[in-house]
N, C-alpha and C positions, 0 to 999 in steps of 0.2 A: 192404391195398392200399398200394403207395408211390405217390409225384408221380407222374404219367406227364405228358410233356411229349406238348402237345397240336401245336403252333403254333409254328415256329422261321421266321423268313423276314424278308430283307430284299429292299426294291422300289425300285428306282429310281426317279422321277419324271422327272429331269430331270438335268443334270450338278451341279447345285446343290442337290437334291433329294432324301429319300429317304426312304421309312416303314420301322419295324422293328418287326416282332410276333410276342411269344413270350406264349405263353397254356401254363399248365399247369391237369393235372388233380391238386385235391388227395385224400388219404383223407379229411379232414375240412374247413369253413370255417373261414378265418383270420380272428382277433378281428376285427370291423366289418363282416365279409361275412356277406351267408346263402345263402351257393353255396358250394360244394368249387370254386374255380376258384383262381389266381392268377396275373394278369396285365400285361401291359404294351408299349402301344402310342404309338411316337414317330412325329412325323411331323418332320422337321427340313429347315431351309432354310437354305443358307450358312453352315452350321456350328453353328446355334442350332434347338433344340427347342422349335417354336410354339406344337404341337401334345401331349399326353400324356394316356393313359387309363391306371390304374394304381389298383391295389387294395392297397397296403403295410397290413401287419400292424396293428390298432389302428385306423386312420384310414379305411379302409370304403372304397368305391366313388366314384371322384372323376375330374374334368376337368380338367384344367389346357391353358386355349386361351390363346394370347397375352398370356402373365402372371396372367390370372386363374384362379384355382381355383372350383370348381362342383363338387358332387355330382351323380353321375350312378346312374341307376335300373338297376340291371344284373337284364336278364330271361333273357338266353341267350348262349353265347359269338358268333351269329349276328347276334343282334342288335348286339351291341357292335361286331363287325368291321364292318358298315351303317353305325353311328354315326357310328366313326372314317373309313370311308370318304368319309358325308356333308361334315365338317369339314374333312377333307383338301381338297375340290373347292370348300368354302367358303374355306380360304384360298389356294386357287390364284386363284379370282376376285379377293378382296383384295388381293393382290400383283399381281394383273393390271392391275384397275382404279386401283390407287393411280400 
């Protein structure tokens, strides 16, 4: 089996705004995963990426929300795109209420 890409798609939010999510399928896990997936999901505002879910070779399943990095527990590509969805609407509130 090769990569099959699963997930290509960019979303506007707003004119300042926009998420981008490509999720592939791999033939095997990448060092740090234990899924055949490989992924990566931005959410970016004004030019700057606030938001990122992202599985790179070696370094496993991880978050990066507003500068900070966090690992993240990855169960299903379903779950994740939920996840990111949730964050997404958590820094639309942040930036709303700031």
């Amino acid at each position: 089996m090769k990569a099959a890409e699963l997930l290509r798609r960019r979303v506007a939010y707003s004119q300042e705004s926009f998420a981008e999510l490509v999720l592939w399928q791999l033939p095997q896990a990448l060092p740090g995963s234990a899924h055949p997936y490989k992924y990566r999901l931005a959410f970016v505002i004004r030019g700057v990426c606030v938001l990122r879910y992202d599985n790179e070779a070696g370094k496993g399943d991880h978050r990066h929300y507003r500068g900070k990095e966090s690992k993240f527990v990855f169960e299903s590509p379903e779950q994740l795109i939920q996840a990111f969805q949730r964050d997404i609407a958590r820094c639309q509130r942040e930036d709303r209420d700031s």
